[in-house]
C-alpha positions as CSV (number, residue, x, y, z in Angstrom):
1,X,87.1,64.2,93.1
2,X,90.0,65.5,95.2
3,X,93.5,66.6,95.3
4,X,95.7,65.9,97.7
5,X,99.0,68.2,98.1
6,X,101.4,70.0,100.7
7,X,99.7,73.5,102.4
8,X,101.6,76.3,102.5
9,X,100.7,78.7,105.2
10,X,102.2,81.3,107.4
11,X,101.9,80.7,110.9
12,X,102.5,83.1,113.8
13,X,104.2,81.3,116.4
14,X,107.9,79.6,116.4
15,X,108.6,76.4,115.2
16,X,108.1,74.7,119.0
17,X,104.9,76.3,119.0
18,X,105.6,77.9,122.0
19,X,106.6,81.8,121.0
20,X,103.9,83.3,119.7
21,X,105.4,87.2,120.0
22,X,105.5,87.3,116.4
23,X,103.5,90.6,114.4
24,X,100.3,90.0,112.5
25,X,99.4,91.5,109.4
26,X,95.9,92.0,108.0
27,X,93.7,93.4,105.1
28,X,92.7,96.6,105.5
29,X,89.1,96.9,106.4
30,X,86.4,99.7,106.9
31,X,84.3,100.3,103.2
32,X,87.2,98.8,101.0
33,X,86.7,95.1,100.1
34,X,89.6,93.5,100.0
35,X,90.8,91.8,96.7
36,X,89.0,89.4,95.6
37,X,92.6,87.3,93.7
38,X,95.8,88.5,93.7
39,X,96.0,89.0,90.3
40,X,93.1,91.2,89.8
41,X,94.3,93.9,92.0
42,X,97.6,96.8,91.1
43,X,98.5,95.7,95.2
44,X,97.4,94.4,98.3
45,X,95.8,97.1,100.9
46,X,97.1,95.8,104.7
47,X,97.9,96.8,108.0
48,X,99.5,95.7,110.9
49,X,96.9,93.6,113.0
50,X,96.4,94.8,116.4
51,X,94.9,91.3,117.8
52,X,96.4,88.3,117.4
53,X,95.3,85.2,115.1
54,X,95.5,83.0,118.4
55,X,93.0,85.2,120.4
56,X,94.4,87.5,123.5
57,X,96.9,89.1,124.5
58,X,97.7,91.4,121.3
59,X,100.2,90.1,118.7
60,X,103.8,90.9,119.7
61,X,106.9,93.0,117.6
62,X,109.1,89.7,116.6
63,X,109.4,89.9,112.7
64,X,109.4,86.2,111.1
65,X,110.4,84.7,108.1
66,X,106.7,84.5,107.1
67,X,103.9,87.0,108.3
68,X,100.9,85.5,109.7
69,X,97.2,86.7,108.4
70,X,94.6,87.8,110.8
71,X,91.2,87.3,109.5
72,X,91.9,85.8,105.8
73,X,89.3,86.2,103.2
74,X,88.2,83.3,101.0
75,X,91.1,83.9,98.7
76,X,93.8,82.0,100.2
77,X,96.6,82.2,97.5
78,X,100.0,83.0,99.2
79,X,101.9,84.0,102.1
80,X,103.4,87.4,103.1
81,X,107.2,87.0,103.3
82,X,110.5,89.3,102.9
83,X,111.2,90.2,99.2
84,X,114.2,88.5,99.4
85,X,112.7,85.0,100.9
86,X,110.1,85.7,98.0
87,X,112.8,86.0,95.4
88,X,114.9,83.4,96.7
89,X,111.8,81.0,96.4
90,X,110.7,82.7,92.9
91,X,114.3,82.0,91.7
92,X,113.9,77.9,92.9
93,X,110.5,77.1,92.3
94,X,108.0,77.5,89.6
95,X,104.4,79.0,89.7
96,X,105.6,81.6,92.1
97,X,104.3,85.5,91.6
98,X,104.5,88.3,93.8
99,X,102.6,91.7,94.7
100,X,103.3,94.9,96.1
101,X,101.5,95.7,99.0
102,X,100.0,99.4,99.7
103,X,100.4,100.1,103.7
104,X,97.7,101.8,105.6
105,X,98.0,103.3,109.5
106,X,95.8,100.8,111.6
107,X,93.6,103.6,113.6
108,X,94.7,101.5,116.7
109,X,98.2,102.6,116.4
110,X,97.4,105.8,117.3
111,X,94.5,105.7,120.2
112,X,93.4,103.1,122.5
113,X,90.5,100.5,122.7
114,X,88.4,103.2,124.9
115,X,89.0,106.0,122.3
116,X,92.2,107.6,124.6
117,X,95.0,108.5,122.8
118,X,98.2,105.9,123.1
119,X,101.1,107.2,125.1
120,X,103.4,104.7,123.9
121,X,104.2,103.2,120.7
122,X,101.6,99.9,120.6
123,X,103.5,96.5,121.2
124,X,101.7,94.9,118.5
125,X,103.9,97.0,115.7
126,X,106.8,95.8,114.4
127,X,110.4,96.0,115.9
128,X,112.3,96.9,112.9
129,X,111.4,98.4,109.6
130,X,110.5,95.1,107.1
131,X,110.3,95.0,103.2
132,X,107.3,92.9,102.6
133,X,105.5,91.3,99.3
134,X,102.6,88.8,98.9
135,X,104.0,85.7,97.3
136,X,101.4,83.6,95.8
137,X,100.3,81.4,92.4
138,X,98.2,82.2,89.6
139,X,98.1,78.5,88.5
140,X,95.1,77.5,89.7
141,X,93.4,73.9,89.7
142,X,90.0,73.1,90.4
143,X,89.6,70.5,93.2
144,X,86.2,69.4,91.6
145,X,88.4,68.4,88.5
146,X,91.7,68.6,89.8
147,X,94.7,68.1,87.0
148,X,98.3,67.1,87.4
149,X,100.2,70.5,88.2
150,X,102.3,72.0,85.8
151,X,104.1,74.0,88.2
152,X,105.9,73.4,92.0
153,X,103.1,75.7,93.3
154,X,99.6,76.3,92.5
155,X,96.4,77.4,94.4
156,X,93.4,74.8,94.6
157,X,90.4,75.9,94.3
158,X,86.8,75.1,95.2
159,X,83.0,76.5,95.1
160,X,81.5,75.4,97.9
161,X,78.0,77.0,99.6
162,X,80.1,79.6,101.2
163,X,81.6,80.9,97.7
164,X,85.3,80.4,96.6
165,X,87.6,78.7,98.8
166,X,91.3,78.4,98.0
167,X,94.7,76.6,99.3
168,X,98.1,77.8,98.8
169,X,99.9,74.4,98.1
170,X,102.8,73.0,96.4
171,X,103.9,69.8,94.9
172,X,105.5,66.8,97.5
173,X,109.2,67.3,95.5
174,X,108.5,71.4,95.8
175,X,107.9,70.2,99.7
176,X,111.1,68.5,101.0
177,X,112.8,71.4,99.5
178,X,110.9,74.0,101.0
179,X,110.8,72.1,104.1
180,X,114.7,72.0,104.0
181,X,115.0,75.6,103.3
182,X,114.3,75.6,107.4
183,X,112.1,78.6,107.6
184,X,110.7,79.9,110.5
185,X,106.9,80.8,110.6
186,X,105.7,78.2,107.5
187,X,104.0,75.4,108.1
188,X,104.0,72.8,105.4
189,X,101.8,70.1,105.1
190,X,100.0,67.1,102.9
191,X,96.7,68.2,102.7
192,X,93.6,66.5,100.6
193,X,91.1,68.8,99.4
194,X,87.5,67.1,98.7
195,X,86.0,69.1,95.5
């Protein structure tokens, strides 16, 4: 079986694909896990990400409309946004559910790569002070068995060898809308997903 539906994803470049001088955000890391769903944790631990997605040099200090992910786990469920894009979107679509996130100092922010401390404020933080949430569904539907949705956005999901995978998609009507909203830093795209 499969399911075939528009992905939803942050991405961290402009929409020529040229700029990519936008921050990254990631999960915190050292012994905490992070989150296994969205809606099984009180908020999302992060940081700001000190390398890019795209590989070198470092992530820039441009803020987009959508934040992209370094290092995503298998749980896939949403995008990191403003709170007001997240309640804008919350107040048009259906299936839509945000978190709180809890912000930790990335120990980069502080000292170098060789263990010197930074003389300057790192490039890779942001340029202005941001308000962000984790928007994401808790409808979820089963690519194995996928059914028809029963909201504009849902997260597929799939047990593979590797574990739980998941996609952060939306319906094609939820789509055009979205795509005429004319974001910056969202991709959107028909995707199949084999179960």
């Amino acid at each position: 079986m499969s399911i075939t539906a528009y992905k939803v994803e942050a991405v961290g470049h402009d929409r020529t694909g040229e700029d990519y001088g936008y921050v990254n955000i990631m999960y915190r890391y050292g012994n905490k896990q992070s989150c296994p769903r969205p809606d099984q944790c009180e908020k999302i631990e992060v940081m700001w990400a000190d390398e890019s997605v795209y590989g070198p040099p470092a992530p820039g200090s441009k803020v987009g409309d959508f934040i992209k992910t370094w290092l995503m786990g298998s749980w896939d469920c949403g995008v990191f946004t403003h709170r007001e894009i997240a309640q804008r979107l919350m107040d048009t679509f259906t299936g839509l559910k945000l978190k709180e996130l809890a912000w930790f100092e990335n120990p980069r922010e502080k000292t170098l790569k060789n263990g010197k401390p930074r003389a300057h404020r790192a490039k890779w933080l942001p340029e202005r002070e941001v308000d962000l949430v984790y928007l994401y569904s808790d409808h979820y539907i089963d690519a194995r068995e996928p059914t028809s949705a029963q909201t504009d956005f849902f997260t597929v999901t799939r047990m593979d060898a590797w574990g739980v995978s998941t996609w952060f998609m939306c319906t094609p009507e939820a789509a055009k809308k979205l795509i005429a909203m004319d974001f910056n830093n969202l991709a959107v795209q028909e995707t199949t997903i084999v179960g």
